[in-house]
N, C-alpha and C positions, 0 to 999 in steps of 0.2 A: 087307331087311337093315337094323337098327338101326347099324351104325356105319358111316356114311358112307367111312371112311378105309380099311374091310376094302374093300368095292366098289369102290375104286380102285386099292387092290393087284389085286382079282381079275382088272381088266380091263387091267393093266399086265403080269400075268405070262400074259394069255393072247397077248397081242400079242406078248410074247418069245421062247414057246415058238411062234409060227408063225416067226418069224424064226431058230430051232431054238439056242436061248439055252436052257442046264439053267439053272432058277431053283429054288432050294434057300429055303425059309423057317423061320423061326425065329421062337415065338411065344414074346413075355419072360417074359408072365403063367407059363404054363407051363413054363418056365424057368430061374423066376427064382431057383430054388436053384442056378443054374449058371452064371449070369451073370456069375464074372469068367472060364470057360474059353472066351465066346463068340466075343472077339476073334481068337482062333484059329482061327476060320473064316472071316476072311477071307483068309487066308492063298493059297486056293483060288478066292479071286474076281477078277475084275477089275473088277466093281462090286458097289455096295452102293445099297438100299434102306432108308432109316432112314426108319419111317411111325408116325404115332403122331397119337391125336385127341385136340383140348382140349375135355373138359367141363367144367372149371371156369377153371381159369389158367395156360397154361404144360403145356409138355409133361410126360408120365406121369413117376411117379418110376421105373419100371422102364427107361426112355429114358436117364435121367439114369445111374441105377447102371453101362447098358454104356457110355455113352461114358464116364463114371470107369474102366470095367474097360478100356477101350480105352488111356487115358491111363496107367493103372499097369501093365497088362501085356499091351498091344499093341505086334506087329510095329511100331515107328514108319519103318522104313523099305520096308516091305509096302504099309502106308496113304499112307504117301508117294506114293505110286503107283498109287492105286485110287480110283477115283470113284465118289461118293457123289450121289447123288436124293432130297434131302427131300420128305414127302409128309405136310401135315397136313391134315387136314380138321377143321373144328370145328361144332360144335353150340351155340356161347357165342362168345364174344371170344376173340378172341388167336390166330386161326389165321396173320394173318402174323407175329408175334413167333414163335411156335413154329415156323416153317419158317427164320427170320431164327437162333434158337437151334441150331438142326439145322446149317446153313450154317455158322454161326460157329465153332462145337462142332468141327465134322470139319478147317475151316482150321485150328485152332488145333493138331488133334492131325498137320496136315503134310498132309491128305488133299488132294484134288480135287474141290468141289462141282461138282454139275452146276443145270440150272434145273431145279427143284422143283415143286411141285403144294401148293397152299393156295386154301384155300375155306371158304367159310360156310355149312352145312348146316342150315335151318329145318326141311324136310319130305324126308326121304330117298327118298320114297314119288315124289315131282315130281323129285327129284334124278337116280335111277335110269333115270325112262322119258324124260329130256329130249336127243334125240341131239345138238345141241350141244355136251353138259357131254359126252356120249359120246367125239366125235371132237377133242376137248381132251386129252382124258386118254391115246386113243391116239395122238395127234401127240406126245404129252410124253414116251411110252414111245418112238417111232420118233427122238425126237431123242436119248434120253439113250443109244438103242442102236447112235446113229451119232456120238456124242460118243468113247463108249468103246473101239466099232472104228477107229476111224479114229487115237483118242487125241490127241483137238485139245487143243492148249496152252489154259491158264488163265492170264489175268494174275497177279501177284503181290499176293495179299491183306496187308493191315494189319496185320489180326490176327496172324501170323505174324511179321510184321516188328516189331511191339511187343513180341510174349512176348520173341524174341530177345535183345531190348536191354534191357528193364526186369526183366525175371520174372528170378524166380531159380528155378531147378531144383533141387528135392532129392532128386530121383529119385535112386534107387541106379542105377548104370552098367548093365545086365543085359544079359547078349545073349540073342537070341532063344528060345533053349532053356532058361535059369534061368528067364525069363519065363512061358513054358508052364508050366513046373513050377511054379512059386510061384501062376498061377492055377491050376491043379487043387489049390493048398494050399487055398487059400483057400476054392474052392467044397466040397470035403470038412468036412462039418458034423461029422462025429466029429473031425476032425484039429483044426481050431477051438476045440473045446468041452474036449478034451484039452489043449491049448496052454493056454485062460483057466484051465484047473482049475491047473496047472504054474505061470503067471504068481501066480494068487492064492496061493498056499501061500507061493511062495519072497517075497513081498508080504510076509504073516501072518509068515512065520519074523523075514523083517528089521524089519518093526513090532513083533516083541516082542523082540529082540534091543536093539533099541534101546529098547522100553521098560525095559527091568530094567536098561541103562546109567543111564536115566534116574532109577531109582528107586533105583538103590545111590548116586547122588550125592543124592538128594535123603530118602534114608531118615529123617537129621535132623532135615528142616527142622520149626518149629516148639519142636520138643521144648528143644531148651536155653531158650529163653526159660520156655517152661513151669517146668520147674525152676529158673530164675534168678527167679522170682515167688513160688515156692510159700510158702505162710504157714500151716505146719500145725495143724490143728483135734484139739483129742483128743477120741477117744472115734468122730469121722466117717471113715464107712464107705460108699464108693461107688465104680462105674463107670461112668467116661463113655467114648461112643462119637460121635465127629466127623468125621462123612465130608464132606472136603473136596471143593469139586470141582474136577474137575481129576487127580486123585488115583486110583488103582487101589484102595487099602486103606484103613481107616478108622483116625484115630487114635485110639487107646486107652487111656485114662487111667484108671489103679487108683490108688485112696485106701484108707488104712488108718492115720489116726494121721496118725503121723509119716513113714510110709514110703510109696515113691513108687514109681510104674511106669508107665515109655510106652514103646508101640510102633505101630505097622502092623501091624495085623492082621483077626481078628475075633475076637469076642468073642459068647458066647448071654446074652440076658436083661440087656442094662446097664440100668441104674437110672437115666440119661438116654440119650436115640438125637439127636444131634444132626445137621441137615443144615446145611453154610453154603458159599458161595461163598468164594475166594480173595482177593478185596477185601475183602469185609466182616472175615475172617480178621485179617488185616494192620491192618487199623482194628485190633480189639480188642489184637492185640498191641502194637501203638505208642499205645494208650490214648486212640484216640478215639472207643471205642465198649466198649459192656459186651458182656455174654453176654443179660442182659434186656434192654435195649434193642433188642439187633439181633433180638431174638424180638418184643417190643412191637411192633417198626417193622414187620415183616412181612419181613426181610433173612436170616432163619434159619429155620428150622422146628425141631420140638424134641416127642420125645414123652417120656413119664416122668415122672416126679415134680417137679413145678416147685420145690418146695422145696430139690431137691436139685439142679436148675438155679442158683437164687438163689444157694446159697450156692459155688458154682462162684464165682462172683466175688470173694468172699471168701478162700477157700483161693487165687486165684491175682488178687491182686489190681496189675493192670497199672499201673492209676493211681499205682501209689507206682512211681518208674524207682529200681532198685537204682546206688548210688553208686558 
């Protein structure tokens, strides 16, 4: 057997079932779409077995997610009262942190640790045939199964007694039956996937709700200046198109003469396309930048007829500030 920490469940729950203990197991891996309604089986225990092996650092993340599912929608007063047996075995470093995390984990969610099983597994192959490591593993099962009958007191861990005083809880109040319910919400992948599809729309609605507030207060912007500049050319004929960024719709500047036209909009085929940022904007309006310049510099982009770029500065010419 490749994972040391299976052969040590194996040989713990055969020892219980002689001692005629129903031992119930739960595989996360294969579970793990179900992992916040698991805490709900302890309900029916009077102990618990949390095993899990480190091959790299630190116990699996499917360990991780039940004791989360433990702390959001477990009995805490079920666990209160039900003892726990870490059991890691590792193949790398960190099999006492992992059983130290196991421990600390169940204190914290009110549980009862018991003494655990942690080990360093090089060659499983030497591990399995060595009776030694045999009659270890079932002495640790005969204690944890005279711990739980018997129901011997535990000192008062730290852990417990810090959350208390320092942590703040934001847990919703739940009693045991909202609890159950909210995890089978959870573990229900349609019910989830229906909820984010709900969350993003009513998102989308108020993001654009609030954009078209934003945009009927700012429909102006720009444009009076535009017309408080304009110096018109007879005879010039153009459209410019400047999409701001920042902005939903592009500004829209029609020339004809004399006569003048802005809006937000779009427009097909202008005779400049201009791209510019919000700063550089604001330059050219308070006249510390042209229209060729911030093309020159590399600050705007600009496709069309540069001619009819050019004289954009001309027709609205900033540098002179009306009096």
């Amino acid at each position: 057997m490749d994972d040391p920490t299976l052969y040590v469940i194996n040989k713990m729950q055969g020892v219980l079932e002689e001692l005629h203990v129903t031992v119930e197991r739960f595989n996360l891996y294969e579970l793990k779409n179900n992992i916040p309604t698991l805490p709900q089986t302890i309900k029916t225990a009077d102990g618990v077995i949390l095993a899990s092996t480190v091959e790299w650092y630190g116990i699996g993340g499917y360990m991780h997610q039940f004791l989360d599912a433990c702390w959001l929608y477990g009995d805490k007063e079920k666990i209160s009262k039900t003892y726990m047996c870490p059991v890691v075995m590792s193949t790398t470093y960190g099999e006492r942190e992992g059983k130290l995390t196991l421990s600390s984990s169940w204190e914290i969610l009110g549980g009862l640790p018991c003494s655990g099983i942690c080990g360093y597994i090089a060659d499983t192959s030497i591990f399995e045939n060595n009776e030694s490591y045999i009659k270890i593993i079932e002495k640790k099962a005969e204690n944890m199964y005279r711990t739980i009958n018997q129901k011997m007191a535990c000192f008062p861990a730290s852990n417990q007694a810090v959350k208390q005083m320092v942590s703040i809880d934001k847990n919703i109040n739940l009693t045991p039956q909202e609890s159950e319910q909210l995890s089978q919400y959870v573990s229900d992948d349609l019910y989830v996937k229906r909820q984010k599809k709900d969350i993003q729309e009513l998102t989308s609605m108020f993001r654009d709700l609030m954009g078209s507030s934003e945009q009927e207060e700012n429909k102006e912007e720009f444009i009076d200046e535009f017309k408080e500049h304009f110096t018109p050319q007879a005879g010039f004929r153009a459209a410019y198109k400047i999409q701001i960024e920042g902005k939903k719709k592009p500004l829209i500047i029609e020339i004809d003469g004399a006569e003048q036209n802005y809006y937000y909009g779009n427009i097909e085929n202008p005779d400049v396309d201009i791209q510019i940022n919000r700063d550089t904007m604001n330059d050219i309006i308070y006249a510390r930048m042209t229209f060729q310049r911030a093309f020159m510099g590399g600050a705007m982009k600009m496709k069309g007829d540069f001619k009819v770029l050019r004289t954009l500065d001309q027709i609205f010419n900033f540098m002179e500030r009306p009096f």
